[in-house]
N, C-alpha and C positions, 0 to 999 in steps of 0.2 A: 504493500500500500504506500510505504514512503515512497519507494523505487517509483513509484507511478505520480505521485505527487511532486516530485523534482521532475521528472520528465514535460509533464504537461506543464512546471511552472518554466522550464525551460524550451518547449515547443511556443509557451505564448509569449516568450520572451525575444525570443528568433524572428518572429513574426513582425514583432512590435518596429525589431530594428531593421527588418527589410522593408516594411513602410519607410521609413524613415531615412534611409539610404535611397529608395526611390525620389523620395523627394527633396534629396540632397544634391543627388545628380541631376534634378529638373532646376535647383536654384543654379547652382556652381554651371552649369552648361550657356547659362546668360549671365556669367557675371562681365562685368566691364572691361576686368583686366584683361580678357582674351579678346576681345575687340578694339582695345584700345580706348576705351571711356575707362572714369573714376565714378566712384559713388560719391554720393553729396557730401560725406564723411571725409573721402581723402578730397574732395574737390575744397575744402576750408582746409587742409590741412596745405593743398596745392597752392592757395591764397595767402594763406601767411606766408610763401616762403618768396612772394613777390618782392616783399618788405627787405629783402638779401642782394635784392637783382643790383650788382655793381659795389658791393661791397669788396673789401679789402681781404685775401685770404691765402695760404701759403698749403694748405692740402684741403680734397674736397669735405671733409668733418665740417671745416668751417662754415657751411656753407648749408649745417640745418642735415635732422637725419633723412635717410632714405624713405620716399621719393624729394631728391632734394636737387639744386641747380648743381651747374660744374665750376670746379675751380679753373678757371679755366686763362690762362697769363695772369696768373692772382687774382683773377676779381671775379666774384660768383655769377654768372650766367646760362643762359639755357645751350644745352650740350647740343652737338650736332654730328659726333660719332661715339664710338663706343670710347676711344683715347681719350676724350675729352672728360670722364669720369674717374679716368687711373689716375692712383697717386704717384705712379712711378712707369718706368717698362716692365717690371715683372708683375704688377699690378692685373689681376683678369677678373675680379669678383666684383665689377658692376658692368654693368650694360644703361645704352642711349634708346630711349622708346619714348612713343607720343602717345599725349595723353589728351583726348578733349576734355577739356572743364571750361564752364560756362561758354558754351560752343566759339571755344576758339582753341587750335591745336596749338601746343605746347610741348617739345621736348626736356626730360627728366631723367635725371639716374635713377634707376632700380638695383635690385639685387644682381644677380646672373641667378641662371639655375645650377641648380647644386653640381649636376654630370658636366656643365659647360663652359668649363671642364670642371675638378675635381681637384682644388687646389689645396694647397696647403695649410692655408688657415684653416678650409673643412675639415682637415687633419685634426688640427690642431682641436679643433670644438670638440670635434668627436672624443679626442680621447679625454679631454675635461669633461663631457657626458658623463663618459663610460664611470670616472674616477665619483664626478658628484651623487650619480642615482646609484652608486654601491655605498657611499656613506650617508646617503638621505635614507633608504631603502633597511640600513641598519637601526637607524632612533626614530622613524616614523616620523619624519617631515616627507613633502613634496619637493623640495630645492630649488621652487622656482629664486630664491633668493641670492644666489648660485647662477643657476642656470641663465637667469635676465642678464645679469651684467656680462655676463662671458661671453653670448650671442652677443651684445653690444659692443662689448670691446674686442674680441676675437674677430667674428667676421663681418662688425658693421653693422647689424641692424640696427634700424629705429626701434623705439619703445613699441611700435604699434605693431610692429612685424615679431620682434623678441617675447612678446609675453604670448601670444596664442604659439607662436614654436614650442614654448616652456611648458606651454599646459597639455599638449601634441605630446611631448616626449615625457613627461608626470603622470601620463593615462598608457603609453606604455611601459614606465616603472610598475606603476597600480598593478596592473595587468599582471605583470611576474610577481609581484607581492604577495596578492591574491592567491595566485597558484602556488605560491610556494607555501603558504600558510593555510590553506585549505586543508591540509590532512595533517599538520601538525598540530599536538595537545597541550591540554593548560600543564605546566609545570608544577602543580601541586597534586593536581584530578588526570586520570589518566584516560577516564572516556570521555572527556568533553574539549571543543575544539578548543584553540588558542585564542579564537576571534572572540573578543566578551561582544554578539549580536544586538544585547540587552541593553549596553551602554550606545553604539554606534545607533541605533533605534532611538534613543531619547538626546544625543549629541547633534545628529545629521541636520534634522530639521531648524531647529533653534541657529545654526552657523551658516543656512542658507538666508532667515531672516535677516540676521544680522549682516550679511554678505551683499544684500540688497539695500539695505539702510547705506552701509558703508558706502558701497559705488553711488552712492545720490548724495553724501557729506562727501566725496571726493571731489564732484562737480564745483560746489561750491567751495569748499577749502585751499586756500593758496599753496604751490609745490613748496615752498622755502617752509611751510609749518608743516607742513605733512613729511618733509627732511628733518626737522627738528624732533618731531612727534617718534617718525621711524626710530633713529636712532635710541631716543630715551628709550622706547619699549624694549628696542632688541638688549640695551645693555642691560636693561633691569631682568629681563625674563634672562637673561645669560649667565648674569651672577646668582639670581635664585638656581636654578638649574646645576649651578658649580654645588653648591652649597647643598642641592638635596645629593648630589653624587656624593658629594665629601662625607656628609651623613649614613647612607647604603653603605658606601666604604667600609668606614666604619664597623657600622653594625655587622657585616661580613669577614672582619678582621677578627671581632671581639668571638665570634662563632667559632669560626674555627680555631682558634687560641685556646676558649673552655675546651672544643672537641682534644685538642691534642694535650692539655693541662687534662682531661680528666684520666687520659687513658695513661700518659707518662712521666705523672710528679707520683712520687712512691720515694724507700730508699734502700728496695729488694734491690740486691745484685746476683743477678742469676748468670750462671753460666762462665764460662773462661772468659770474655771479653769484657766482664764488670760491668753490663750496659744495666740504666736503671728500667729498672721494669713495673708495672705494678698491675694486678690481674683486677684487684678492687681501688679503683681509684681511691685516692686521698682527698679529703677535700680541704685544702687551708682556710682560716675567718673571713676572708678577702674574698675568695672563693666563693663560700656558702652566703655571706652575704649580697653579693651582687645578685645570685639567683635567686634570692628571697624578694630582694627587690624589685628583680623582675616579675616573679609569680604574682608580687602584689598588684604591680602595674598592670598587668594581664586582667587580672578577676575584676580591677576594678573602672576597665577601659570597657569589659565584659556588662557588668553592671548599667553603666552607663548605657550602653548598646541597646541591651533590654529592656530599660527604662521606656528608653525613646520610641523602640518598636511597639512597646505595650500605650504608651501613649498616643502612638499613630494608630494604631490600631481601632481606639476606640471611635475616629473620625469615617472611619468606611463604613459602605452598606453592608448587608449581612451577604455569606458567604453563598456561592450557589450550591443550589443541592446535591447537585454530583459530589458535595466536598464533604456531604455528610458521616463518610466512612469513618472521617478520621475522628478515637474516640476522645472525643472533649464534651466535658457538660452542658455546656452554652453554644450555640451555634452563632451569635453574633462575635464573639471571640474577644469581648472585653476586658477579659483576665489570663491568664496565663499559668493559675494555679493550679487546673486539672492537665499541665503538659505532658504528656507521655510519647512516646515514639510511635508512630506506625507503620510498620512498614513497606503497604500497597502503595499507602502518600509518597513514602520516601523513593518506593521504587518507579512512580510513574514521576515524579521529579526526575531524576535520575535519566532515565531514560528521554524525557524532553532535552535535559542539557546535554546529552549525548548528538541530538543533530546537530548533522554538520550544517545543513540548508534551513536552518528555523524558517521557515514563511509567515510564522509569526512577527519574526522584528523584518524579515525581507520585504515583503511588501509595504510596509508603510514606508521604507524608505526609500523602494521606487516610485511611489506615489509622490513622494516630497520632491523626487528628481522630476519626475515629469511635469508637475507644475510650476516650479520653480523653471527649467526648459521652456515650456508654453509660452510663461512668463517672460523669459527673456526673446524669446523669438517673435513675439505679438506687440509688445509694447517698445521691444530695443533693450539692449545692454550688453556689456561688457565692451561698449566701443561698436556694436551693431548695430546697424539701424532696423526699423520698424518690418516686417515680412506686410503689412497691411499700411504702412503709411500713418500709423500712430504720429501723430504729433507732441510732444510736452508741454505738458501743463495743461492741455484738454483736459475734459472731462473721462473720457473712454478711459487716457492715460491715468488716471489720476483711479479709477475703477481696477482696472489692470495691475497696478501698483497693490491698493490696498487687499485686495479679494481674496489673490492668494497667500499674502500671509497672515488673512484670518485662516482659512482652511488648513495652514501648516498649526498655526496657535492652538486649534483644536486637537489635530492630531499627537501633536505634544501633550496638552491635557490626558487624551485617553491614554498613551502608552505610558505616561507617568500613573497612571489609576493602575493599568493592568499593572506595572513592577511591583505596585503596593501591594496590591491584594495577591502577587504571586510570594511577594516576602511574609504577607503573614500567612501563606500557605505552609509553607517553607519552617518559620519560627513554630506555630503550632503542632505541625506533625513530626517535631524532632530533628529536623534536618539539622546535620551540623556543615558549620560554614567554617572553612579553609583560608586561609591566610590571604588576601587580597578581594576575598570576596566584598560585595557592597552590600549593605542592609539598606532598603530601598524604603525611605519614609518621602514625607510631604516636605520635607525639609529638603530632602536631597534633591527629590524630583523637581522642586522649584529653583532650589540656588542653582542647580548642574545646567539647565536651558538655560537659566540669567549667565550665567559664565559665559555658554556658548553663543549668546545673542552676540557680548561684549566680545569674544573671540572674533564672529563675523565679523563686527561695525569695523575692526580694528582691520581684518584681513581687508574689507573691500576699500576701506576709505584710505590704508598705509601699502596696500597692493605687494602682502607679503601673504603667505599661503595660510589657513587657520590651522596647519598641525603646528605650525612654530608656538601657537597661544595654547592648544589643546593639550599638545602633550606634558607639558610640564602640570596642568590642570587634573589632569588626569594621575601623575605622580600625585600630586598632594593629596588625592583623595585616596592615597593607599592602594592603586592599582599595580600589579606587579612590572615590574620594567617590560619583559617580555609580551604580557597582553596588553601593555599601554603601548607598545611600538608596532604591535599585528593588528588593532584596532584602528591605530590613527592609519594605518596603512589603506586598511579596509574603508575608509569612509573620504580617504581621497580621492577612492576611485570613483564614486558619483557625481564628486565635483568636481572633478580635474574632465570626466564624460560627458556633464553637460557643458562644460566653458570651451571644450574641444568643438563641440556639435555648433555650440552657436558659432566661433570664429569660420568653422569649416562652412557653413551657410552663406557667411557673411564675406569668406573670399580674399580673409584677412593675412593668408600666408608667406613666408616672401618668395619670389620669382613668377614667372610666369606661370610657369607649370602647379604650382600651388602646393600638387603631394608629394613633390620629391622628396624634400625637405620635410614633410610631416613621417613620410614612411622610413626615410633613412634614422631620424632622430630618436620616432618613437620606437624602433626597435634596438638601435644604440642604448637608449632608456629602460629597456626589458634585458636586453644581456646585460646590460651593466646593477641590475638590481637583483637579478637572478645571483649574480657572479658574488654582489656584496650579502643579499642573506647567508649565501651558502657559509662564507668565510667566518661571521659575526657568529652563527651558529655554533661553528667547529669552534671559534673564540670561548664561548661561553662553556662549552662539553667541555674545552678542555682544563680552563683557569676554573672555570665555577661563579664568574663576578659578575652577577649584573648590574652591579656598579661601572662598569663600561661603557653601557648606554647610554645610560642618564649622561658620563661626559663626552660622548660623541655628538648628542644630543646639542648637548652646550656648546661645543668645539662649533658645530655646524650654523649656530645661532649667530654666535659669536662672527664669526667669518660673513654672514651672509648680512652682517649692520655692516659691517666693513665695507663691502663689494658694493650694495645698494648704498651707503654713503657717497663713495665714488662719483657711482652715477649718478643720483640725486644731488650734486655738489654741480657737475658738469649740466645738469639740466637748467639747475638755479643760474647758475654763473651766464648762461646762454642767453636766458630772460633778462637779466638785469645789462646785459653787456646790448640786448634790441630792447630796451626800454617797455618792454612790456609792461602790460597790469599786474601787480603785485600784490591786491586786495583780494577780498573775499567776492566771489562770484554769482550769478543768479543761477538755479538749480538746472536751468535751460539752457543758459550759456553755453557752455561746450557741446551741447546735442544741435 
């Protein structure tokens, strides 16, 4: 019956995306760039760079990103061969093409396509790919933070071309993530997957709200605050992140330390070699008291725990009747003092968290993608324009906006109801819960969505990916390094699939050709995350530290304020050097 239930939810799933491919090929088969028109998008983007025509410049960068004028005897102008875009003779990674905007033809640098030829800098990217989506792929980031500046500074792209590349090659990381953690187990429980479905189920939806808040306080927000904003977060989320690893650490030292303290402090000397031995361990005052201490801390972080559950408890409906097996005095479950174990509860628990494919948290959170999708593809986002001609700040727009993230709001509500009422199933029938597990009260399920709202606002409006915010979120709540790295892994790939779909619609890729570059990256992006679990794996089998993570994690954070400072520094410095607007913006403005 399961066997049949993954099948069908994977035949409708098949289905879904061959619609969707059909009508991907019916968009991209008229888009402009293969006829030589822009969309109204790059046509303002073409307009600004009028504002350049005759300036002063010593290589073509100066001269505004791609699609940009040529440097051309130093002073930026519209190109009129392919030479007139190199910065040198060995120079092959732009090309000269016409562009109608505002019905008058105009020549522009572009990209090249990737095969024509296959230069060195692609080299060069590639094997930065390979290098960043095996250590994003290890701590559960996406690296577009990484990945953006290195297509900009590597082989050139604009920002506009650079971030749907990064989201192309983060959905074929996803991808090998996914697969490689799909048949791996939780490190505590050994029949239940590594993916916690339960937490990406109430995380997903709340970091798409918030993801659409952000990108519309992005519109309006000045780059020079949004450089400012970035870097504070990154350095603040980099030093906590040190500091939970330094903690793990820690606490992984002190572990193995008693382990090897209990088995070989003694002061038998057995045998010709005088080695100290002891068969019963010794305990010293030092000793026995830290483990008292701990036991106390245990029973009474336990205490607490149950408190909170027994007082959550009293706020839900009564239990449904299928649940009546389990034997408790009260069916409303307002007390906890008829607890006893039972073991059909415990074993149909059991057996739920044993799927690999829950369809219980899987469909809500393709439900969240596909709306969230709709949503960007009807109203416009991420840099796409309208599939219907939406305008901003209508009214439709404005309907379009708020609609679907009432119906995500909701779904968040329910699947925060069902955790609840699945933890006091869980609490009542005995189940015991395993180091990293979460006890799912109204406390959690409210503060863990507000995180996540504030993860999105923060990923759309600072254009940094939400596992850099999530994962370390996710540590603090006590998730184990290894299901907080396979989860954030797991929930990039819905959103790295829809921000892929809409760029691929919208025609947003560089070169001509559009998939060269998508197909060569994205799979550069799958080997090279395939290549980094495997290693992080054999890492942890063999040291035992997942205190690793956690600094990889940070290392990765760390570097990616760096990289995106960079760029963020050269974009500000661009604005202020063409006197641009430097204020705060109307919400429509850049649309």
């Amino acid at each position: 019956m399961k066997s049949d239930r993954i099948s069908a939810s994977v035949a409708s799933l098949y289905r879904t995306l061959k619609l969707l491919c059909i009508f991907l090929l019916h968009q991209t088969s008229s888009k402009s760039l293969m006829n030589g028109s822009v969309s109204e998008e790059n046509g303002i983007s073409l307009a600004k760079d009028q504002i350049l025509i005759g300036r002063q410049c010593s290589q073509q960068s100066d001269c505004g990103f791609l699609p940009a004028l040529a440097c051309n005897h130093h002073i930026c102008q519209h190109c009129t061969q392919n030479s007139d875009c190199s910065d040198g003779v060995g120079d092959h990674t732009k090309r000269c093409k016409q562009f109608i905007s505002n019905d008058k033809v105009q020549a522009y640098c572009i990209e090249k396509d990737l095969f024509d030829p296959f230069a060195k800098t692609d080299l060069i990217a590639t094997i930065m790919t390979l290098l960043i989506t095996a250590l994003s792929a290890g701590c559960g980031i996406g690296g577009g933070g990484l990945l953006v500046p290195s297509f900009i500074l590597v082989i050139g792209l604009s920002p506009k071309h650079a971030i749907p590349l990064s989201k192309a090659t983060i959905l074929g990381t996803s991808v090998a993530n996914f697969w490689f953690n799909y048949h791996r187990r939780h490190p505590m429980k050994n029949n239940v997957p590594i993916i916690n479905y339960a937490m990406a189920a109430i995380m997903e939806p709340p970091t798409l709200i918030g993801a659409v808040i952000g990108v519309m306080l992005n519109h309006v927000v000045p780059n020079w605050l949004i450089f400012l904003l970035l870097i504070s977060l990154l350095t603040s989320i980099t030093l906590r992140t040190f500091i939970k690893g330094n903690r793990l650490r820690e606490k992984e030292t002190k572990r193995r330390q008693a382990l090897i303290k209990n088995v070989f402090v003694g002061n038998v000397k057995s045998g010709s070699r005088n080695r100290l031995w002891s068969l019963y361990p010794r305990l010293d005052v030092e000793t026995a008291a830290r483990h008292w201490l701990s036991i106390t801390c245990k029973r009474r972080k336990e205490r607490e725990v149950r408190l909170e559950d027994e007082r959550d408890s009293q706020t839900l409906p009564p239990v449904s009747p299928k649940y009546t097996s389990i034997r408790l005095t009260e069916l409303n479950f307002g007390t906890f003092h008829s607890l006893g174990k039972d073991s059909r509860a415990i074993a149909r628990i059991k057996e739920a968290d044993s799927d690999k494919f829950p369809n219980r948290y899987i469909w809500p959170l393709l439900f969240a993608w596909v709306v969230v999708s709709l949503q960007a593809m009807l109203r416009g986002g991420h840099g796409c324009p309208s599939l219907i001609g939406v305008k901003c700040n209508t009214r439709l727009y404005w309907v379009l906006t708020v609609l679907p993230l009432g119906l995500l709001l909701y779904l968040i509500h329910r699947i925060g109801l069902y955790l609840r009422l699945d933890n006091r199933l869980r609490i009542c029938s005995g189940y015991e819960f395993s180091e990293g597990d979460l006890h799912w009260t109204k406390k959690k399920t409210t503060r863990l969505p507000f995180y996540c709202v504030i993860a999105g606002i923060t990923a759309g409006l600072l254009g940094i990916g939400g596992g850099m915010v999530k994962g370390p979120i996710m540590l603090e709540m006590g998730v184990l390094p290894m299901v907080q790295v396979a989860t954030a892994n797991f929930m990039i790939l819905f959103t790295s699939a829809s921000t892929t779909l809409q760029f691929a619609i919208a025609g947003q890729f560089p070169g001509s050709l559009q998939y060269d570059y998508v197909g060569w990256f994205a799979c550069a992006g799958f080997v090279g995350a395939y290549c980094g679990q495997s290693v992080v794996a054999f890492l942890l089998k063999k040291y035992n530290r997942e205190s690793m993570l956690v600094y990889i994690l940070a290392v990765m954070i760390g570097v990616s304020a760096f990289c995106m400072g960079i760029v963020g520094f050269q974009i500000v410095e661009n604005e202020i050097a063409l006197r641009m607007h430097l204020g705060f913006s109307g919400s429509c403005d850049a649309q």
